[in-house]
N, C-alpha and C positions, 0 to 999 in steps of 0.2 A: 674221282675214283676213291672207293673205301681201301685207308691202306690199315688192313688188320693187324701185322707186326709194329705199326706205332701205337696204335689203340690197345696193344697188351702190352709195353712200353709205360704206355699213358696209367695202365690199370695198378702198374707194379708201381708208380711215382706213388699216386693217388691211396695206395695202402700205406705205402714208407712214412710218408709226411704225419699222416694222424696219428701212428705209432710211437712214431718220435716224440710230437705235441705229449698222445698219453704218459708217457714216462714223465715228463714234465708235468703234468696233471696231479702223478702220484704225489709227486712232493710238494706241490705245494697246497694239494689236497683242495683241487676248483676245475671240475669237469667243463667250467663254462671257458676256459679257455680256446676250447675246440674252434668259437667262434671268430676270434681272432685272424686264424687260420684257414679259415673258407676259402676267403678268396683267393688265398697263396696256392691254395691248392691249385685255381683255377690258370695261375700264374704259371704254376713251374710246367703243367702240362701244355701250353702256349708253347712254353720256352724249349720243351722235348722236342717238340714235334716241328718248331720256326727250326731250331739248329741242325734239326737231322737232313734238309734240305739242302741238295749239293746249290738249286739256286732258287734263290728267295725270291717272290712275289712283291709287286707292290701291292697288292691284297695283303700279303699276310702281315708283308710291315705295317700296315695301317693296322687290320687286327690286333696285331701280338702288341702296338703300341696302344690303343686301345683296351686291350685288355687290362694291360700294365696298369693305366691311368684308373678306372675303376677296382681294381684287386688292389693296386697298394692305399688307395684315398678310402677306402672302406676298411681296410684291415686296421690301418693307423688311426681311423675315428673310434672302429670296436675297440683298440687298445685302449686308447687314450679313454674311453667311457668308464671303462670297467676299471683302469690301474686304481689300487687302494680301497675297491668296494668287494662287498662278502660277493659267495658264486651264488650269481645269477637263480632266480626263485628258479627256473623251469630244471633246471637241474638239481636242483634243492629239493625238487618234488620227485624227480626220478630217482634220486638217490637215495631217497625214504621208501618208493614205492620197490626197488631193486636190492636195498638190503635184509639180508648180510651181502657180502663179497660185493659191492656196487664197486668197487676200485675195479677189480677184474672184469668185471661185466660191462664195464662202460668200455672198455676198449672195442668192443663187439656193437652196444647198442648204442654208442654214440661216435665214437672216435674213424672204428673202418666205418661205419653207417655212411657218415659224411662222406666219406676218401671216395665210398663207393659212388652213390649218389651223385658227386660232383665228376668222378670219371662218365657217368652215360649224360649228365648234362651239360658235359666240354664238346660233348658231339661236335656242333656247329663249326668249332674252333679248327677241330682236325679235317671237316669238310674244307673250310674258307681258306687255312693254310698249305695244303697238300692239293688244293685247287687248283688247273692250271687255263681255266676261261682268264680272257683278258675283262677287263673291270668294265663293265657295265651301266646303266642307268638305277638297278637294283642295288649295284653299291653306294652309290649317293643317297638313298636311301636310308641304308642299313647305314652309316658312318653318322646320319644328321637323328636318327633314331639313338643310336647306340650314346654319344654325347648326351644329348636330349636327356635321358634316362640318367646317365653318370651326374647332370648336373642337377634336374633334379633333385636326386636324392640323396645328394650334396648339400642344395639350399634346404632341403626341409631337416636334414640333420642337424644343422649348424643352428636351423630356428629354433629347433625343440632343446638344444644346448644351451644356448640363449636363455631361453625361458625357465629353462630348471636350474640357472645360474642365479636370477633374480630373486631375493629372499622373502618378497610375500609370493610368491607361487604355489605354497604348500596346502596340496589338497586340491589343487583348481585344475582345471581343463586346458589344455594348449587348443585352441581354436581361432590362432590368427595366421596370418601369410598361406603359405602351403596349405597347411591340416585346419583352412577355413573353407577349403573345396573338397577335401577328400580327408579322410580320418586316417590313413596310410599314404600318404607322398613320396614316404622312403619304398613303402612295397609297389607303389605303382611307378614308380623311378627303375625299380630293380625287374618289374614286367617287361618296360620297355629298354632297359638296356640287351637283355634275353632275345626279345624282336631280335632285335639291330643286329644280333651277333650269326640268328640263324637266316636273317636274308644275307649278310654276308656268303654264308653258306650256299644258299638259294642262287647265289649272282653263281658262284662257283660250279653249281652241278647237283651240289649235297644236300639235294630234296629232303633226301630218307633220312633226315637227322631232326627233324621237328619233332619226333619224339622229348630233344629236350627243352623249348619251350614252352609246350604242353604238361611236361614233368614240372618245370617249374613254374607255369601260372597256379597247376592244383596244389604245390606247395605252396605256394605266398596266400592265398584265397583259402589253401581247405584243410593244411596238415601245420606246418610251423608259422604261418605269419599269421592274416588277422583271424582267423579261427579261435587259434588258442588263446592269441594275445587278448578275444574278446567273449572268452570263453563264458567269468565270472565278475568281469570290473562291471557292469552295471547293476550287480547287487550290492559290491564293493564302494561304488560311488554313483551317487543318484546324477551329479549334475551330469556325467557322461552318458545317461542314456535321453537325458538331451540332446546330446549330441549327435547321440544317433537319431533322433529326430528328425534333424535338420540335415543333416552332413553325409554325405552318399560313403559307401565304407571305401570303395579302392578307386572308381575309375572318376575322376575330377568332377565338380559339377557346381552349379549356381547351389549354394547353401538355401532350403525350405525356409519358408517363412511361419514359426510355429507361432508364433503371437503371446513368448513367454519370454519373460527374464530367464537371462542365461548367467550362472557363473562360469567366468572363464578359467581358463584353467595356465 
């Protein structure tokens, strides 16, 4: 059952949190912080909604511990990426295309943007925890999906960390382990943790929340992941439209056989 006093709960967390981050933004003057942050968003609304519960589920403890595991192993990779580097080109571009005043504007187009965004894609979360079906065949499912996905794109982070660690890398293609079947392992890791979370849902009752899996396959595929991310790099760099050649963009695949020297990257 939709319980709408936690989901306006959920809405007031989900503004607080990116507001907070922005002030933090101002001074140290790097809107790409926000990213940091995503996933905690997705944490503390977990956390609202497992504690407002006089009694807890063993669904929701598997969720909210789930969720945990993906929100803080993702937050602490984006920190640890970016600690010590200038902000992030994509905000670099919006805060050219947005000034004057990009400091105040960003709290609007990027900062609640997120809070908001991540409030109608925690759907599932509030279906699966506030659920009171007893666990199901769907929940083995969603629990071997939802892993599946965290570890994922886990291994393919850690690869492509790996490889930009290495000092003849410069300039080349990451096209081995992971991103030698799919050219995004982390966005097709982050598809299927999204699954996992809304069959949890789906075991529980909360049909009507696939709204945010759908919200977030067309963001990983059409607005923030590989869209933008492959918006201009193949004019930028020739050996990667190689890659797209051979290498399917998101959903895993036997790498084509172009019959060319590849630089790797």
């Amino acid at each position: 059952m939709f319980d709408l006093t936690l989901f306006v709960y959920g809405l007031l967390a989900a503004l607080l949190l990116p507001s907070l981050t922005w002030i933090v933004s101002l001074f140290k003057g790097d809107a790409s912080i926000v990213d940091s942050f995503w996933s905690v968003i997705f944490l503390v609304l977990c956390a609202i909604w497992f504690f407002a519960q006089e009694d807890t589920t063993t669904r929701s403890i598997i969720v909210f511990a789930l969720v945990a595991l993906w929100a803080l192993r993702l937050s602490a990779y984006i920190t640890w990426r970016n600690w010590g580097a200038d902000e992030d080109t994509r905000y670099q571009e919006m805060r050219r295309k947005h000034s004057p005043n990009f400091a105040v504007k960003s709290l609007f187009i990027v900062f609640l943007l997120q809070g908001l965004l991540a409030w109608i894609i925690a759907l599932p979360l509030l279906a699966a925890i506030t659920g009171s079906r007893p666990l199901n065949l769907i929940d083995a499912l969603a629990a071997f999906l939802a892993l599946f996905g965290t570890l994922f794109e886990s291994i393919a982070d850690a690869q492509l960390a790996g490889f930009k660690a290495r000092p003849d890398t410069q300039g080349r293609v990451m096209d081995t382990g992971l991103w030698r079947y799919t050219r995004h392992p982390n966005y097709f890791g982050e598809f299927c943790v999204w699954w996992g979370f809304y069959l949890f849902a789906l075991a529980a009752g909360g049909w009507w929340s696939i709204l945010s899996p759908l919200l977030m396959t067309f963001l990983l595929l059409r607005v923030s992941g590989v869209a933008l991310l492959e918006k201009d790099i193949a004019e930028r760099r020739p050996a990667y439209r190689e890659y797209i050649e051979r290498t399917n963009a998101f959903f895993p695949g036997i790498p084509k056989n172009t019959h060319k020297t590849v630089t790797h990257r």
